[in-house]
C-alpha distance (Angstrom), angle and dihedral (degrees) to the residues before:
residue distance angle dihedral
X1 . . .
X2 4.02 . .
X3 3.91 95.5 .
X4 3.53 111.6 122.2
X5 3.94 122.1 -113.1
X6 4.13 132.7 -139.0
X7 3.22 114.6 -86.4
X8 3.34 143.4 -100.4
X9 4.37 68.1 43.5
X10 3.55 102.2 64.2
X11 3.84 86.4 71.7
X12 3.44 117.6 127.2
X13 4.28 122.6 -105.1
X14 3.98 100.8 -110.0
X15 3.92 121.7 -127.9
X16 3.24 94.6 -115.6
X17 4.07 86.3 52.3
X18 3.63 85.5 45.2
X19 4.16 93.3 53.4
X20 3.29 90.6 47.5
X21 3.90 104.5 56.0
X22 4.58 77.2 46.2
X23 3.63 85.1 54.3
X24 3.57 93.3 46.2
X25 3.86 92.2 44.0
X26 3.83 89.8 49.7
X27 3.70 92.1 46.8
X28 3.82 92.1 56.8
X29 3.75 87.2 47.7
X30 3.86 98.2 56.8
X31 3.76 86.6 43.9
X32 3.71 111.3 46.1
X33 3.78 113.5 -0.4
X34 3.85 107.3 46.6
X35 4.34 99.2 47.1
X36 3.53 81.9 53.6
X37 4.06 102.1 49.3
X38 3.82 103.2 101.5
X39 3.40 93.4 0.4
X40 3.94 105.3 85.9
X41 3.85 121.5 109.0
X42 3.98 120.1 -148.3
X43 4.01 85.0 -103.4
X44 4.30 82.5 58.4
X45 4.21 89.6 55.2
X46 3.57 122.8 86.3
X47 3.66 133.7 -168.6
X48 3.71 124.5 -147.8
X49 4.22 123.0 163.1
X50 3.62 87.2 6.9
X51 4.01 159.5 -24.4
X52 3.89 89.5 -69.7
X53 4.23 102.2 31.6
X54 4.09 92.1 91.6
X55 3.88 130.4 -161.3
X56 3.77 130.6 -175.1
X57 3.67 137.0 161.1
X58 3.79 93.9 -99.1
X59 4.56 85.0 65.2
X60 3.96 87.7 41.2
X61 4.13 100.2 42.6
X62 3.69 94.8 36.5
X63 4.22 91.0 47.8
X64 3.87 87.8 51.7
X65 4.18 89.6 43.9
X66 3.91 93.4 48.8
X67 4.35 94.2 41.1
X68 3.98 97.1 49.5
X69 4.02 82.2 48.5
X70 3.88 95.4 47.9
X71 3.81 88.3 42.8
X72 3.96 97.0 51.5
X73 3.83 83.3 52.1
X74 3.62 95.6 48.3
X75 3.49 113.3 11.0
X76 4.32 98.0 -179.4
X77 3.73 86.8 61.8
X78 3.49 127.6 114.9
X79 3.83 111.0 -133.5
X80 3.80 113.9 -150.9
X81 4.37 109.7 -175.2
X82 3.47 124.2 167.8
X83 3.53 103.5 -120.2
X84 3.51 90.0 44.2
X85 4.27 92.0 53.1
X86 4.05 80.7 47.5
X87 3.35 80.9 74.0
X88 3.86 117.2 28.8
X89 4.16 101.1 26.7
X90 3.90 90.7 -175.7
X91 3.78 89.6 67.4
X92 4.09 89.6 83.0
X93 4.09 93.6 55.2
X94 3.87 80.8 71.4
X95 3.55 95.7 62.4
X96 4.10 104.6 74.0
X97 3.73 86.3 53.4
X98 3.57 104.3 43.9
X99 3.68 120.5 101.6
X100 3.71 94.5 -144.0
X101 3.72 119.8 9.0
X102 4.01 137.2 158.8
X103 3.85 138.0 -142.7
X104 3.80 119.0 -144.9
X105 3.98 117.7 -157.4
X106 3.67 96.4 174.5
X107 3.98 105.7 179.1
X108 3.62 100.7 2.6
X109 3.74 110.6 -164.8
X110 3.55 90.6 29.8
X111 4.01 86.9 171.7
X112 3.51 93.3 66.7
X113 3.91 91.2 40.9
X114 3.89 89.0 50.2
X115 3.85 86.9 54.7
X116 3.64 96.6 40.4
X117 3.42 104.7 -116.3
X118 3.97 110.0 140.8
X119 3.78 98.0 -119.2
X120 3.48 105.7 104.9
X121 3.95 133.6 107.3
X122 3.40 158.5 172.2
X123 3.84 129.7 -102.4
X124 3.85 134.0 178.9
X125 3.78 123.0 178.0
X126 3.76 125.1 -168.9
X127 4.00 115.3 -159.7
X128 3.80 137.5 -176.8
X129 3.67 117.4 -142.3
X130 4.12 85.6 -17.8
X131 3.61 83.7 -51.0
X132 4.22 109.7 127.0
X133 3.71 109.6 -125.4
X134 3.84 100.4 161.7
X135 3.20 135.9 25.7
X136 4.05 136.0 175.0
X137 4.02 123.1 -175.2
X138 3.93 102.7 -160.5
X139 4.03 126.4 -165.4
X140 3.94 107.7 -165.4
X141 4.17 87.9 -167.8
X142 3.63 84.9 65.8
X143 3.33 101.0 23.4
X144 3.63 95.6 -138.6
X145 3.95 141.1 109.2
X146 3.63 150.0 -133.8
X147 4.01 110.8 -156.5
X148 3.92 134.1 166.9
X149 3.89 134.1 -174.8
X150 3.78 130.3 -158.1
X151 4.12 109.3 -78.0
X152 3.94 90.4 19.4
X153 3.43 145.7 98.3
X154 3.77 128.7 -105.2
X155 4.01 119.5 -104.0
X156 3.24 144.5 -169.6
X157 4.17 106.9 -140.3
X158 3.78 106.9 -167.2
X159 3.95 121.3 172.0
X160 3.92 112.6 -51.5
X161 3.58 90.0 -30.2
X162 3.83 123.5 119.2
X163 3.87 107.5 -90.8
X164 3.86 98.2 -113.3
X165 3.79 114.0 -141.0
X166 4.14 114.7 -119.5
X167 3.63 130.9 -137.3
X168 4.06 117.1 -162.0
X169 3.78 109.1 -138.7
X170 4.04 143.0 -88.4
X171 3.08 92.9 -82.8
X172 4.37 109.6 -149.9
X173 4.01 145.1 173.2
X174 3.44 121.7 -25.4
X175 3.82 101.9 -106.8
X176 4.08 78.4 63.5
X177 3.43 107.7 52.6
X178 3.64 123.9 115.9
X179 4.12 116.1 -161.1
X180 3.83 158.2 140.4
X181 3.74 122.0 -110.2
X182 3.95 127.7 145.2
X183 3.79 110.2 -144.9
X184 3.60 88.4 -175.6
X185 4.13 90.0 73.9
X186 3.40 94.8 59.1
X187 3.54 118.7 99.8
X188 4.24 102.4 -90.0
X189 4.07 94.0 -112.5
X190 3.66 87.0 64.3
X191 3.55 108.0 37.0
X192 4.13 93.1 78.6
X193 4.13 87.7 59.7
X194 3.82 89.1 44.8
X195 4.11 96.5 48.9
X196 3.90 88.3 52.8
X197 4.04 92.2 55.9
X198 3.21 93.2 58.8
X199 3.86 106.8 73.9
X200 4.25 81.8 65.2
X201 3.98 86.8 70.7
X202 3.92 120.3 69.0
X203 4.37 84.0 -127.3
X204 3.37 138.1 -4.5
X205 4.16 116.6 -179.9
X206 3.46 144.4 150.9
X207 4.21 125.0 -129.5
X208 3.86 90.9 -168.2
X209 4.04 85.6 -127.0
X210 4.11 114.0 85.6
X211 3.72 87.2 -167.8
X212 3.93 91.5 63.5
X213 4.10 90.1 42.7
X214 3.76 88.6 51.9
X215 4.07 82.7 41.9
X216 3.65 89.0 53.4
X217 4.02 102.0 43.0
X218 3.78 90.9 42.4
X219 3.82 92.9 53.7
X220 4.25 87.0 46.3
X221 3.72 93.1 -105.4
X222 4.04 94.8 125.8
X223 3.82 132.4 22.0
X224 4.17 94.0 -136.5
X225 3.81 153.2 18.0
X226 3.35 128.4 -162.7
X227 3.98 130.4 -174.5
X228 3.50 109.6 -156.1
X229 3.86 84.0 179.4
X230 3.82 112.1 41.4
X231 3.96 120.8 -156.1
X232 3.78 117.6 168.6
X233 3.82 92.4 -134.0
X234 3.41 86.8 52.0
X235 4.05 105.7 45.4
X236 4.15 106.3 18.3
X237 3.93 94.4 85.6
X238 3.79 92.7 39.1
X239 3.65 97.4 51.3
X240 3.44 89.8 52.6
X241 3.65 102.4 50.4
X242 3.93 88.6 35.5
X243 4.24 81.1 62.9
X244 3.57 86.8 45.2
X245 3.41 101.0 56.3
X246 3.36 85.6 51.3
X247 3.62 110.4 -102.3
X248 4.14 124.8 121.5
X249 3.15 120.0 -108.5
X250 4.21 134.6 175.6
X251 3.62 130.9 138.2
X252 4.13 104.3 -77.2
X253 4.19 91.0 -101.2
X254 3.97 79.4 72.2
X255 4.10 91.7 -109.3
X256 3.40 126.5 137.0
X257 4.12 123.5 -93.5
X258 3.40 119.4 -109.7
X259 4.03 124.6 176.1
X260 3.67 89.2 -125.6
X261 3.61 98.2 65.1
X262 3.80 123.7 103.6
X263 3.66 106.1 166.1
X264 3.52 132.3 67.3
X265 3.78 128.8 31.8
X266 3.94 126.6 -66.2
X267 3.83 113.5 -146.8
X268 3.93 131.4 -171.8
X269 3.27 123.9 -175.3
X270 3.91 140.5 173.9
X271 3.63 97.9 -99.7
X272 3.70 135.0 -16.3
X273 4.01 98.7 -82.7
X274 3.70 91.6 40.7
X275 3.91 79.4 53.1
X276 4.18 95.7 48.9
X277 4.02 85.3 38.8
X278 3.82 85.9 66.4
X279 3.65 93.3 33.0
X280 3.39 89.5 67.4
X281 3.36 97.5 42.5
X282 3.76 93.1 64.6
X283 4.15 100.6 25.8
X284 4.10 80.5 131.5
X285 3.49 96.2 75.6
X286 4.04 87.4 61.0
């Protein structure tokens, strides 16, 4: 995530780029996300890989809402949503190649929204050659965001207020460490090795929503996430602002992140020997 990028491309998103994809985000919110929260009938919920992997209109109408609005900004970008990839998988291989390209989360934890519990959000990455660049971590309940950019630091923008710049935390030992992992993602031969690490940490959970375990670690709340499924509409934003914030973060074979990957597993961690503490811990899933 530190390479660096071809120029004239390596030039930062500006803040009035940057307040325009929140306005955008926030305008899809109002629109399509928030008259549907608590409002959906069984007949308005749609499965699609399984029982628990949810779909409703608010993912589908606010995805189509947020990529004709990215794509009137920047037209030469390639737009990679969710709901969209649902559909046409091969749309992600363009992302590592693509000299300016967006990822669309558009009701991530869609479970929880489904159910109407008010953990849910937004997120929208922008990358560079697969590289993240930008990255914004939107709660519609609250109807404010955390957002990062290449070479600064995480903040939380709320209302007219001054965005406030975010620190993750210390980091420690293992018997201290607070953090979200799902075991339930991992493939089932591995899950029984995974469960049985867990009593070494002082909490390990899941929230169903990456955006608000990104949310949490970047605003020092928890000491580690890992994906034990990795989606780039899911995990390009948080990286980012998890690197921001000043945690370290690569995938847990000690590569880089790139918004094109979907195998492995993404870690970010407090610091770097909070990271390899961790690392260690879970070397078997290698």
């Amino acid at each position: 995530m530190t390479e660096s990028l071809p120029a004239p491309l390596s030039a930062q998103i500006t803040r009035a780029q940057k307040t325009q994809v929140l306005n955008l985000v926030r305008r899809a919110a109002r629109a399509e996300i928030m008259p549907r929260f608590r409002n959906l009938g069984a007949a308005d919920i749609d499965r699609k890989s399984g029982p628990q992997d949810l779909v409703t209109d608010a993912d589908r109408e606010a995805e189509k809402m947020i990529a004709r609005g990215l794509q009137a900004l920047w037209p030469d970008a390639v737009i990679v949503g969710e709901e969209d990839a649902s559909a046409r998988p091969e749309v992600v291989d363009g992302l590592p190649e693509a000299a300016l390209g967006f990822t669309i989360d558009p009701v991530d934890g869609t479970w929880n929204f489904a159910n109407g519990l008010p953990l849910f959000g937004v997120m929208v990455a922008m990358t560079r050659y697969g590289v993240p660049v930008f990255g914004l971590l939107y709660d519609p309940v609250m109807d404010d965001c955390i957002w990062a950019e290449t070479g600064e630091a995480a903040e939380l923008v709320k209302g007219r207020q001054r965005p406030r710049p975010l620190r993750a935390s210390s980091g420690g030992t293992l018997e201290d460490l607070v953090g979200f992992a799902s075991p339930y993602l991992l493939p089932r031969d591995r899950q029984d090795s995974f469960v049985a690490t867990l009593p070494r940490l002082s909490r390990a959970v899941s929230m169903r929503c990456a955006c608000h375990e990104f949310r949490t670690f970047a605003q020092g709340g928890a000491d580690f996430v890992l994906a034990t499924k990795v989606t780039p509409w899911d995990h390009t934003p948080g990286a980012l602002i998890a690197e921001r914030a000043g945690g370290y973060v690569r995938m847990l074979d000690g590569s880089d992140y790139r918004a094109g990957t979907t195998s492995g597993y993404l870690l970010a961690a407090s610091d770097k020997t909070t990271w390899q503490r961790l690392r260690d811990l879970w070397a078997f899933l290698l």
